[in-house]
C-alpha positions in Angstrom: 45.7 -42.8 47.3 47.5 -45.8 49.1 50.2 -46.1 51.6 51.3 -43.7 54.4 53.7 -40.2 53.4 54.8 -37.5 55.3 54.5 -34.1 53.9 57.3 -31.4 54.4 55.4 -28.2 54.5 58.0 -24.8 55.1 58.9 -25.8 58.5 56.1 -28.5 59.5 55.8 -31.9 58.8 52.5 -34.0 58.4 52.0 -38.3 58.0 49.1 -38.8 56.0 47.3 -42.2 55.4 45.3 -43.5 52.2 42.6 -41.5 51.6 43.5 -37.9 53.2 43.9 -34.6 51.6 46.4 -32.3 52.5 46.0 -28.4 51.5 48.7 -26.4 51.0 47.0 -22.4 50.9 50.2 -20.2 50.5 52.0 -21.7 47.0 55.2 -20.2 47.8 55.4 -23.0 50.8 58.5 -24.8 50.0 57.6 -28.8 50.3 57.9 -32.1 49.7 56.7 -35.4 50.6 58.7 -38.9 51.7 56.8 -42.4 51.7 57.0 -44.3 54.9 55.9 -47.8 53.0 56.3 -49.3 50.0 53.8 -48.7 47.1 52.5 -45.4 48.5 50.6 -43.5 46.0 50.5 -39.5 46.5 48.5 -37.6 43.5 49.3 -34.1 43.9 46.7 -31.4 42.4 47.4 -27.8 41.8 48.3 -24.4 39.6 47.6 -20.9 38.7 43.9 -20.2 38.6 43.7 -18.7 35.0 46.8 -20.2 33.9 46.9 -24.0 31.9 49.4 -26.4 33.7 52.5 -26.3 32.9 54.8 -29.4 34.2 58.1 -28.8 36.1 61.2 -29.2 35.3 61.4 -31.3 38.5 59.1 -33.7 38.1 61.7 -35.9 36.2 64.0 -35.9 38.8 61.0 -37.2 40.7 60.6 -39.6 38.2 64.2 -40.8 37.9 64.2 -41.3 41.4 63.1 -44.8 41.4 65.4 -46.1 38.4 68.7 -44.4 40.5 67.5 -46.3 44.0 67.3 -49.6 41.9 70.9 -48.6 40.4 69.6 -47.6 36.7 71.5 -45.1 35.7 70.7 -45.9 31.9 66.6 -45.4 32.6 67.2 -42.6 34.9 69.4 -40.4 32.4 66.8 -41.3 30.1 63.7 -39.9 31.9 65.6 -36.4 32.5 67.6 -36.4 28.9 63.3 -36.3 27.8 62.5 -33.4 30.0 66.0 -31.7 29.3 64.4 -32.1 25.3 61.5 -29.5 26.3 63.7 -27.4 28.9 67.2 -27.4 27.2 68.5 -24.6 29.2 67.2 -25.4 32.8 70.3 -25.8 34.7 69.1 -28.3 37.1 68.5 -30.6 34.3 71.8 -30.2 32.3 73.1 -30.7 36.0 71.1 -34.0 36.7 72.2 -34.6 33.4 75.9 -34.9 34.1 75.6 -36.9 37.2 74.1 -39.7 35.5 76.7 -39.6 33.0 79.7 -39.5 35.5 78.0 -42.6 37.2 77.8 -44.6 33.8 81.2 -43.3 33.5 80.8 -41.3 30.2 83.3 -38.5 31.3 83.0 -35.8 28.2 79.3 -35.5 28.2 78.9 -35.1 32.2 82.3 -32.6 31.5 79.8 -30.5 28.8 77.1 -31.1 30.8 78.3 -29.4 34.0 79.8 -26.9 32.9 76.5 -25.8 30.6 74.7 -26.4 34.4 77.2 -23.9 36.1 77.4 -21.1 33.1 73.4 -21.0 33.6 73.7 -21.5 37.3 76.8 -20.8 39.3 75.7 -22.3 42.3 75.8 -26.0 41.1 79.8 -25.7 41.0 79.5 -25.5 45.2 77.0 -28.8 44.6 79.3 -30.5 42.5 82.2 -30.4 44.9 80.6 -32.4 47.2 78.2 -34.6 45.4 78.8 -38.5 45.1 77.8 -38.9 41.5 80.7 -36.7 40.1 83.7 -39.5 42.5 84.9 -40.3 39.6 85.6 -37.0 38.4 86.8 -35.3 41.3 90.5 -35.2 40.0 89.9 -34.5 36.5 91.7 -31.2 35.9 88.2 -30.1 33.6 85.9 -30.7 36.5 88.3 -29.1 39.2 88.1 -26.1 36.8 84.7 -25.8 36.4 83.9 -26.0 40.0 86.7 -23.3 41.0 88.6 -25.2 42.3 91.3 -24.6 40.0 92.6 -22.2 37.5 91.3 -23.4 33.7 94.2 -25.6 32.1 95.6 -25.6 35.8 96.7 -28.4 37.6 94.4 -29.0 40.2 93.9 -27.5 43.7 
């Protein structure tokens, strides 16, 4: 709608100006888009043909987006605590959940949050290892544990 974006399409990419339509036939592309200036607008359409939308869990995160460039944690963890309110077991969420609540430093909610992420998801403990949001946890004998990297009630690695 305005701006310039370049679309990520499986293994292509594409920069669009205002006003052009890309079309994305098979919907098990995997994709995304970047702007290349500021106030770009993108309005994506799509869905099942039969089937009513239903919105992703994802779109908060694409949502918070903004709020954690600006460094508002507070407004970020707000827009995905909304979504996790209609999707209270998606582990992605209870995982975006707990960054935002290491960065504003509230260490027992990003603890329970975590490791709710990693019981539903096993794969987020390998994230959480290296991710920067969870710095200020990366000694805490709770989070080691959770993301194997030690023994529960252990010491540490």
């Amino acid at each position: 709608m305005s701006g310039r974006a370049r679309f990520i399409l499986g293994d292509d990419e594409v920069e669009v100006a205002a006003g052009a339509l890309v079309f994305v036939r098979d919907p098990e592309t995997k994709r995304g888009a970047v702007a290349l200036e500021d106030g770009t607008t993108v309005v994506a359409v799509g869905g099942k043909p039969g089937e009513a939308y239903v919105a992703s869990a994802w779109e908060s995160w694409f949502l918070a987006a903004p709020h954690r460039d600006r460094g508002d944690y507070e407004q970020a963890l707000a827009i995905i605590v909304e979504d996790l309110r209609l999707h209270p077991d998606h582990p992605a969420l209870l995982y975006e959940t707990a960054c935002y609540e290491a960065l504003l430093g509230r260490r027992d909610d990003a603890i329970a949050h975590l490791r709710e992420s990693v019981g539903r998801e096993p794969r987020f403990a390998k994230s959480a290892v290296t991710d920067e949001d969870f710095t200020s946890l990366a000694e805490d004998p709770e989070f080691l544990a959770i993301t194997g990297q030690a023994e529960p009630g252990g010491g540490g690695a």
